[in-house]
N, C-alpha and C positions, 0 to 999 in steps of 0.2 A: 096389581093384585098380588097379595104376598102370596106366597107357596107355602105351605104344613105338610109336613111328613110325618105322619102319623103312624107309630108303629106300634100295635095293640096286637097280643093272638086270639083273644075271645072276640068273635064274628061280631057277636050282637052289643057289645060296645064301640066297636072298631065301626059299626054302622052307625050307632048313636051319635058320638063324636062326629064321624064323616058327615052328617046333615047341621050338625050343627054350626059346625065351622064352613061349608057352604053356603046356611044360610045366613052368614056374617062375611059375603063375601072372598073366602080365602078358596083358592086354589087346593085341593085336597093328593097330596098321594099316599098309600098306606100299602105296609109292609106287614106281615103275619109273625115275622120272625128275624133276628138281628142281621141274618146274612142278607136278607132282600134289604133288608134295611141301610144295610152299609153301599150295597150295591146303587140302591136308589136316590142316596145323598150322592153319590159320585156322577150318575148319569142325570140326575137331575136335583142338581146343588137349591138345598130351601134355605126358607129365610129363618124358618125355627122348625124344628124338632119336638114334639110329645112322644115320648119314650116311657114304655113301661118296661116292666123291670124282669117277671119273671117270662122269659119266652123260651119257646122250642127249639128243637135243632143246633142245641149244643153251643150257642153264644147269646148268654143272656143280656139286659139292654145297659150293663156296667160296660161290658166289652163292645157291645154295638156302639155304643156312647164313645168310647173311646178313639176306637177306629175312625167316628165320623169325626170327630173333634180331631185326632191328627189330620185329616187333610183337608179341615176347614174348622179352624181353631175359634175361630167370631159368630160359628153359626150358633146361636141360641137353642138352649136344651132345658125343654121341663120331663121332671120326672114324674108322671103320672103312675103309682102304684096303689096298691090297697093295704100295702103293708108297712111303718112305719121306721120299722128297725135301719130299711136301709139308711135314713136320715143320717146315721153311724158311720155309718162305710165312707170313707175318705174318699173314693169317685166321685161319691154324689155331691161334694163339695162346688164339683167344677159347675155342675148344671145351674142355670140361671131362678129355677124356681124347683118347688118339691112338692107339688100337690097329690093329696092323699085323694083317690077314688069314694065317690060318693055318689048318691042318686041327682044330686043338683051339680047340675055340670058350667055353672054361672063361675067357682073359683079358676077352674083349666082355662075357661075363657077369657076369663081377669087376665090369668098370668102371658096365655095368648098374647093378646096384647099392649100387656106391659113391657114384655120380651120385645115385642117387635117396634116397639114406641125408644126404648132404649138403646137396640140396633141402630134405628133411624137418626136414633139425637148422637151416638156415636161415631158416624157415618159423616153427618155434620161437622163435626170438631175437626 
């Protein structure tokens, strides 16, 4: 069962997500904010990452993203935000997908598992 580290600050998406990606089988752990976030990829290393962008407590999910990629450079990063601009920002280069927040959560799931299909076929080589 793969693992998702889902890090979202709004409760009642961060719940949405977390059933959904349960009910697709994935192991779920979820962070409120980039520092749990960084802490949580360290103590319990995922197989991909859904990172949103604007969060609380002073490190938003550019530096969260960061932090987890230096100490696990292969682990897969989608950026899930509502906002488009950061597409711009040269961090979000590195992440593996850029999906924009919407009511239909069928394209996060896509990238979900295209990320973790591409891991796999990586892994193999």
């Amino acid at each position: 069962m793969a693992r998702v580290l889902l890090v979202e600050d709004e409760d009642s998406i961060r719940l949405l997500y977390q059933q959904e990606l349960e009910d697709r089988g994935y192991e779920v752990i979820c962070a409120a904010d980039g520092r749990a976030a960084v802490r949580l990829a360290q103590e319990q290393p995922p197989d991909v990452v859904i990172m949103d962008i604007n969060l609380p407590e002073n490190m938003d999910g550019m530096e969260s993203m960061s932090r987890i990629l230096s100490h696990d450079r292969n682990v897969p990063v989608i950026i899930n935000t509502g906002y488009s601009e950061y597409r711009q920002n040269f961090m979000s280069w590195v992440a593996d997908a850029y999906v924009l927040k919407t009511p239909d959560v069928q394209p996060l799931m896509q990238a979900v598992q295209a990320a973790l299909d591409r891991k796999r076929n990586a892994e193999q080589a």
